[in-house]
C-alpha positions in Angstrom: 43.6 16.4 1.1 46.1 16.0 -1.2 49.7 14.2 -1.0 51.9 17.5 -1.0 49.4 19.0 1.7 49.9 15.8 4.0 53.5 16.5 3.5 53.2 20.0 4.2 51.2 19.1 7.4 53.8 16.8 8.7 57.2 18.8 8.3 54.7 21.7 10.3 53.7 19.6 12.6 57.7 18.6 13.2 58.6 21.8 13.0 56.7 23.5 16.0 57.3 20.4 18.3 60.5 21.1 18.3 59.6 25.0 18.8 57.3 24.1 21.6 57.8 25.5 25.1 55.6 23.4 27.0 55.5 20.3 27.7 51.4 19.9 27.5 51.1 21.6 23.8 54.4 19.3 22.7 52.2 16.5 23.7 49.5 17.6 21.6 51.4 18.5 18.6 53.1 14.9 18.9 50.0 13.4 18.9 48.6 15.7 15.6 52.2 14.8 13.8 51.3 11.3 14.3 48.0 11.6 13.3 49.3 13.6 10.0 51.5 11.0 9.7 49.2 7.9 9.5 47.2 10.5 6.8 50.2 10.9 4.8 50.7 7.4 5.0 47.5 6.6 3.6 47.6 8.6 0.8 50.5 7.9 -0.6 49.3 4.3 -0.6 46.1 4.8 -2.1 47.6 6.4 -4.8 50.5 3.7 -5.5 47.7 1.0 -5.3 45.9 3.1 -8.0 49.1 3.8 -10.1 48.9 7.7 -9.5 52.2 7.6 -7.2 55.4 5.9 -7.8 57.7 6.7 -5.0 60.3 4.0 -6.1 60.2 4.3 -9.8 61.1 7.7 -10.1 61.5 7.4 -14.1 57.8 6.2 -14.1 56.7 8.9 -11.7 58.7 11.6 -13.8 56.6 9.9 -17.0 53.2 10.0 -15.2 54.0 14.1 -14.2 54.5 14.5 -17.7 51.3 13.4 -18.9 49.4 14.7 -16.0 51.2 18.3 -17.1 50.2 17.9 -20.9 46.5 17.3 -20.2 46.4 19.8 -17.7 47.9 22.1 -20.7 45.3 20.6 -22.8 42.6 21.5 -20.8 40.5 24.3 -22.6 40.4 27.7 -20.3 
């Protein structure tokens, strides 16, 4: 799973709790939007420990996208 995915997952996952009608599928969407959460959560830190994610250096995550961007334009088709 990928970082945008987990954050796609969550704001779902917040989205039809608060669309829910009954009180036994809320439940169980609370507890897959926690469980999304804590996934989301641990992706984003595995990639700040391994310098792929810079959530509060923004001028260094801007720089990283660049790069990531040229290679994939370098990448032969």
């Amino acid at each position: 799973m990928t970082l945008p995915n987990a954050k796609s997952g969550v704001r779902n996952y917040a989205m039809a709790v608060t669309e829910c009608a009954t009180p036994e599928i809320k439940q169980i969407l609370m507890k897959q939007l926690d469980e999304a959460i804590d996934s989301h959560e641990k992706i984003s830190n595995y990639m700040a420990q391994h310098g792929l994610y810079h959530p509060f250096h923004i001028s260094e995550q801007i720089q990283l996208d660049l790069k990531n961007i040229q290679t994939a334009i370098n990448i032969p088709s």
